[in-house]
N, C-alpha and C positions, 0 to 999 in steps of 0.2 A: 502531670505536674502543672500545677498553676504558672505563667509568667506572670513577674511585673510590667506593667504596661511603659514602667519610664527604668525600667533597666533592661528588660530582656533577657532575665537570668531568672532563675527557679530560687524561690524563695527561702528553700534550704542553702544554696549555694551564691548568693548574691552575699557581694562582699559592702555592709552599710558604710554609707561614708560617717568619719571620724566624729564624735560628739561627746561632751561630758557624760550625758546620758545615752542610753539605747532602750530597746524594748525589752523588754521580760519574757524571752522568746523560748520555748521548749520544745523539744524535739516535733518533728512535723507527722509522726511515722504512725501514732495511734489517728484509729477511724474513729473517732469521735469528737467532741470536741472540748476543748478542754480549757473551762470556765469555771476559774472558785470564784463564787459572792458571799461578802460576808453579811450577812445581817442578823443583827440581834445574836452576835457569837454561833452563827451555823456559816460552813465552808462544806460545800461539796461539789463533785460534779456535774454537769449535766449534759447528759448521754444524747448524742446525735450519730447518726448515720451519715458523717461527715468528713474532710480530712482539714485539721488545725494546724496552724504553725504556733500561733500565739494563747500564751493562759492569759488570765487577768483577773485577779482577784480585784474585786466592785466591794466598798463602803457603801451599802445600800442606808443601813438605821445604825443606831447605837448612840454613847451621850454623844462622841467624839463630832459624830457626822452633823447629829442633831444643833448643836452649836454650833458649826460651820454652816450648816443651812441655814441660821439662822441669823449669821451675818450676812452671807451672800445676800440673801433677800433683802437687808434692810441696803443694803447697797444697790443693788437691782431697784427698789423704790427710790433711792435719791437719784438712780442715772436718768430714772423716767419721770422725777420729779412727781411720784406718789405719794410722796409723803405728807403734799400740803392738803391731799382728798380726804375730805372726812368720809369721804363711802371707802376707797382702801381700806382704812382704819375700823372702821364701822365692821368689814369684811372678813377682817384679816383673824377674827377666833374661828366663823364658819372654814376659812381656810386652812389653819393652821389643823382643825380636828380631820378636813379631809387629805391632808399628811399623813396623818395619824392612822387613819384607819387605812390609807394606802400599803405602807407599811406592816399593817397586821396581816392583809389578803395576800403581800410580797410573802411574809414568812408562810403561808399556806400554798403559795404557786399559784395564786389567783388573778392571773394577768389581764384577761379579758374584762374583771372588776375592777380592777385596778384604775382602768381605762374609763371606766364608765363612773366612775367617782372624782376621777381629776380632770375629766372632758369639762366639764362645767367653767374650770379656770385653768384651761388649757389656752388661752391667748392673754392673759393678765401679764407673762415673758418672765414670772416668778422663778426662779432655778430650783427650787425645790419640787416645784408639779414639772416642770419640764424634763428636770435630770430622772424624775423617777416613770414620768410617761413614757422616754428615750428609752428608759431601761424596761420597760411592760410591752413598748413595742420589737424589741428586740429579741426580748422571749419570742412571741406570738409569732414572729418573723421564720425564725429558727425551729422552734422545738419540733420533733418528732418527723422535721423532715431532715430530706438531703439539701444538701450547699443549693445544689444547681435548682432543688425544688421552693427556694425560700420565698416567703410573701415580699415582693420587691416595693410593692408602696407601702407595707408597715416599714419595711427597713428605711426605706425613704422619710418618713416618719421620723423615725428613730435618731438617723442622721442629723436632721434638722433641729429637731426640738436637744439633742445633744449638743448642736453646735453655740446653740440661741443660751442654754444653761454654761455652758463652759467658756462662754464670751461675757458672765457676771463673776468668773471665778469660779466656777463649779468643777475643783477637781475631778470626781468622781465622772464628771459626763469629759471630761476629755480621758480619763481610761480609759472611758465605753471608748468613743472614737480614736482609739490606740488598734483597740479590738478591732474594731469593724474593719477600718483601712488598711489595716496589718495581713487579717487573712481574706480579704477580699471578699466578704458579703454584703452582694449585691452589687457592686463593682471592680473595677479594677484593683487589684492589691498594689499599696503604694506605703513601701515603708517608708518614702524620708517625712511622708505626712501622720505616719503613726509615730514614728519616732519622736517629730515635733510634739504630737497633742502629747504623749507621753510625759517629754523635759516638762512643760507644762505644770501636767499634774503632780508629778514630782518638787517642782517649784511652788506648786501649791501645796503643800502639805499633804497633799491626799495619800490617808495611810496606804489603801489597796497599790497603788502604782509605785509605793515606797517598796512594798513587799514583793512587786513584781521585778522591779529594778534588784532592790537585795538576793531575792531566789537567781536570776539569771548569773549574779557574782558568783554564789556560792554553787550552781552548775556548771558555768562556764559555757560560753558561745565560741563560734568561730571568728563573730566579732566583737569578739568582747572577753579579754584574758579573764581567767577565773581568778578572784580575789576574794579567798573567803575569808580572810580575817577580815577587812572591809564588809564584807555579807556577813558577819555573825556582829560584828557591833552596830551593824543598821538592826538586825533581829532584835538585839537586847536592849534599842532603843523603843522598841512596839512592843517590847514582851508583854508591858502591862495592860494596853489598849484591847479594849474586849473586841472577842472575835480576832483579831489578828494576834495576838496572844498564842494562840493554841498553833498557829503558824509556826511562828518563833519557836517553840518550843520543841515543835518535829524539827526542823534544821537544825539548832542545838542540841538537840539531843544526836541527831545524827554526827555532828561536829564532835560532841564530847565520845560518843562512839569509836571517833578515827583519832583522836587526839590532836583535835586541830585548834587552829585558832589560840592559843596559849591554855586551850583545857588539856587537864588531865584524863589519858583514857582509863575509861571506868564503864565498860559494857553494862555493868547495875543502873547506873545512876545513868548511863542514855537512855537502856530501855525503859525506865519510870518517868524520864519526858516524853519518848515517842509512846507512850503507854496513856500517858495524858494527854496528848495529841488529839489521840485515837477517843479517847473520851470524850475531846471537845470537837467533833465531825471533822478532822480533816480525813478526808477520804485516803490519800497514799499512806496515811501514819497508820489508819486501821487495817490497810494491806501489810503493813512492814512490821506492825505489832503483831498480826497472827503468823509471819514467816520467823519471830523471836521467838513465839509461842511455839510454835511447831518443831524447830531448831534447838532450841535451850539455850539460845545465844542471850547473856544476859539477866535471862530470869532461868528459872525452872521450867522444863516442857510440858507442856497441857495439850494434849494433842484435843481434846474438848474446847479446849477454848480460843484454841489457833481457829477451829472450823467455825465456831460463833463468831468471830472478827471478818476472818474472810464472807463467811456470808454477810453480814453489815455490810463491808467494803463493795462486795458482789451487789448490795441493793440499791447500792449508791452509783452503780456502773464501771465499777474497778473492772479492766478486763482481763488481770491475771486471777482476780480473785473468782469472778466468772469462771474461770475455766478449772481453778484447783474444786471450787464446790461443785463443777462438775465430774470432775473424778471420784470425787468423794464417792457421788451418787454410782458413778462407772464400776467403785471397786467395792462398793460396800461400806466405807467409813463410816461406824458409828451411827448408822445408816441403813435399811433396805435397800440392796442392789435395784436400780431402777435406770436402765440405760435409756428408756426414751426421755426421760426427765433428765439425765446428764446432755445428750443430744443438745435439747433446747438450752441447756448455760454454756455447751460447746458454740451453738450459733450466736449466741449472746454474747460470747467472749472475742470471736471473734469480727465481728458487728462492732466493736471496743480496740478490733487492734491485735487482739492476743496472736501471738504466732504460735504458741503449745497448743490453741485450742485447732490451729489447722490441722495437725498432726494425729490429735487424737479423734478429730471428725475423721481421718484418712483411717483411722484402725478401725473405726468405728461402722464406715462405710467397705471395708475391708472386710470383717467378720460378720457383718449384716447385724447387729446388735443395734438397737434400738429405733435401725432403719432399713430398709432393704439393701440386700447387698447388693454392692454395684463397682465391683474395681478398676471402671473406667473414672468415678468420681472417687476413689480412693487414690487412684494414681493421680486425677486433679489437684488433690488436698497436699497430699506427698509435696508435689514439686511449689506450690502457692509458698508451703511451707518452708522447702529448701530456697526457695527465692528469698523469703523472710530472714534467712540464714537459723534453721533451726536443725541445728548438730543431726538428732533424729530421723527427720524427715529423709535424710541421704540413707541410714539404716535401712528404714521402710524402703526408700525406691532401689536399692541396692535387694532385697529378698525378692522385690516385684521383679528386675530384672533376671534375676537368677532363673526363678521358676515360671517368666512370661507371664507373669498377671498382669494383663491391662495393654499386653505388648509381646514384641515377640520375643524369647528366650535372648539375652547376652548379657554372656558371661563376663565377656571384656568391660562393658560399662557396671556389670556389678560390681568389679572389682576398683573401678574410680568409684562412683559411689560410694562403697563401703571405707576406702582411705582417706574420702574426704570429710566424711563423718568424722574420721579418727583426728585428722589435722582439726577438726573444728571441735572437738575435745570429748567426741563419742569413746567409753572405753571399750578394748578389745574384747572381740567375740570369736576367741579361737577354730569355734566351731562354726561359725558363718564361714570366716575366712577360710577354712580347710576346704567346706562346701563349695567355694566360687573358686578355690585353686585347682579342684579337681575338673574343671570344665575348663580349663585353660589350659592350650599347648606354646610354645615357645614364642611363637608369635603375635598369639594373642594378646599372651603376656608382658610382650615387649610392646606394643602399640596402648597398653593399659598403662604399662609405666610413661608412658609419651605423653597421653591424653592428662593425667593424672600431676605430671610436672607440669605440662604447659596453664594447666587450672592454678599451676602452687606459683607461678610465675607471676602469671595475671593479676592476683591477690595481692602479691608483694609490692607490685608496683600502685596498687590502688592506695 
């Protein structure tokens, strides 16, 4: 776990001091990392091999942004006293089209060009090439590696040129640097200065940090009490603002789902927001539309079109929906059985975070299906798993203990095992249970109910 260098506490557990605002912080627990940018109405995520504390949904284009870039600059030209230059001016259509086209190569993930078309007036101190150079080195920085592997002079980059835009009013480059400071790439993680660029951007209008602020209400932090009727009337302030739109929409729709917020619950009319969610990219709403899909919660069941979503969701880097299109593949669904092709969305999903896909790598490495069998790395998956706290995973190392797969035969720890599955909400398996009772004698049994309470103990007090 990451420290912060000026508290000394772990980022999940550091307590922020007091502020109107805070960060738009999500759980710390998926491997990847966990970045929506809107531009031009697309939101999704983007998959790293990383551990995130903080999201951040980034205003890259759209009108909204486009007229606030386009104030910022004409203020940026009076602080530098541009504006009496007829070469500025003279400049400023060449300029203005290489915005333009930056923004096209953004929605393609064209970062390296991105870089190479706004290099040219990349020292002009304009917040438009700088907020979107910050944001191109950033990528570049990050993608497809690990935290610890990131390119540290792009991020350096990144840094600056974010700090230089967000010192003309460039909301959107003090979200970036919310991000960056927050979970510490490239440097020490320092929330009271993510926190700050945050108030900031929020005080700037900038819708992304609006939506980061509202999701963190309507989830609730450790510091930060959950208030989502507060978080559903910041939503239905952006509902109409394109790209964050389709936001609002998964949240409310989730809200009208629970009956919150003064809506009436109506499981129909949620799922046809999170259903248009899912239409307009955001990535959790195409996961949570194909588990409606699948469930009949809401709509009618399509077990066809629950598997078309979750694969979407899967391509975008969902990592529960990784692991359910790996099943698919595992069981058959609609489908050729093809267990080395489930394998690779099993390691994909869990690369994402997933704790089911440890579980079903363990069965998988268990039964030698689609990889060799090997129930020393079946018993690794197992326990990753049960660490994860997946109900299952105690099932599986509770059969391993039984019959010595991966270890030597006890029956006493099958029998913790197998109850603590049942406490974590495994239903009973008569016939296990009879099997790991018949290998127990009286004192087995009594050092199993010992081991098994002092686990129910532990838990309680956590």
């Amino acid at each position: 776990m990451v420290r912060s260098k000026n508290r000394g506490q772990s980022r999940l557990s550091q307590r922020v001091r007091k502020s109107t605002l805070t960060p738009a912080i999500r759980g710390g627990t998926m491997q990847e990392v966990l970045i929506r940018r809107i531009s031009v109405g697309t939101v999704f995520k983007l998959a790293l091999r990383s551990r995130a504390l903080l999201a951040a949904v980034l205003l890259i284009a759209g009108p909204q942004a486009v007229a606030q870039d386009a104030a910022q600059a004409r203020r940026a030209a009076a602080d530098t006293g541009v504006t009496a230059s007829a070469k500025a001016a003279a400049d400023e259509p060449q300029l203005a089209a290489a915005v333009e086209r930056a923004d096209e190569l953004e929605g393609e993930v064209r970062f390296t060009d991105i870089v190479s078309v706004l290099q040219p007036w990349a020292e002009r101190g304009d917040p438009r090439v700088d907020f979107r150079l910050a944001y191109a080195h950033f990528r570049l920085a990050l993608d497809g590696r690990r935290v610890e592997e990131l390119d540290q002079a792009r991020m350096n980059d990144a840094v600056r040129l974010a700090k230089r835009a967000a010192n003309h009013g460039q909301g959107g480059a003090m979200n970036l640097l919310y991000l960056i400071l927050g979970n510490g790439y490239g440097r020490p993680v320092d929330m009271d200065a993510a926190m700050a660029w945050l108030e900031r951007a929020v005080a700037a209008g900038d819708v992304g940090a609006r939506i980061n602020f509202a999701t963190m209400l309507y989830e609730g932090r450790p510091w930060l009490a959950r208030d989502r009727v507060r978080a559903c009337r910041m939503f239905t302030d952006f509902a109409d603002v394109e790209g964050a739109g389709s936001v609002s929409l998964y949240y409310l729709g989730w809200a009208t789902m629970r009956g919150e917020c003064g809506l009436e619950k109506d499981a129909r009319k949620a799922a046809q927001s999170i259903g248009r969610a899912a239409e307009g990219n955001v990535l959790d709403a195409a996961r949570d539309y194909a588990r409606l899909l699948e469930t009949g919660v809401g709509v009618d069941a399509d077990h066809t079109q629950a598997l078309l979503w979750y694969e979407r969701a899967a391509d975008g880097g969902d990592g529960y929906s990784l692991w359910r299109v790996g099943r698919a593949y595992a069981e058959g669904e609609e489908r050729d059985i093809d267990p080395v092709r489930a394998v690779d969305y099993f390691r994909r999903a869990i690369d994402s975070g997933n704790g089911e896909a440890l579980v079903s790598m363990a069965v998988m490495h268990a039964t030698g299906a689609g990889v060799a069998q090997d129930l020393l790395k079946a018993l690794e998956f197992y326990r990753r798993a049960a660490d994860a706290g997946q109900p299952h995973a105690y099932r599986g190392l509770a059969v391993m203990a039984l019959r010595g797969e991966g270890m030597s035969p006890d029956a006493t720890q099958a029998s913790v095992l197998y109850r603590q599955g049942l406490e974590l909400g495994n239903a009973p398996e008569p016939g296990l249970q009879k099997a790991i009772d018949a290998e127990l004698d009286s004192a087995a049994r009594a050092e199993a109910d010992r081991r098994f309470e002092a686990w129910r103990a532990s838990r309680a007090k956590q």
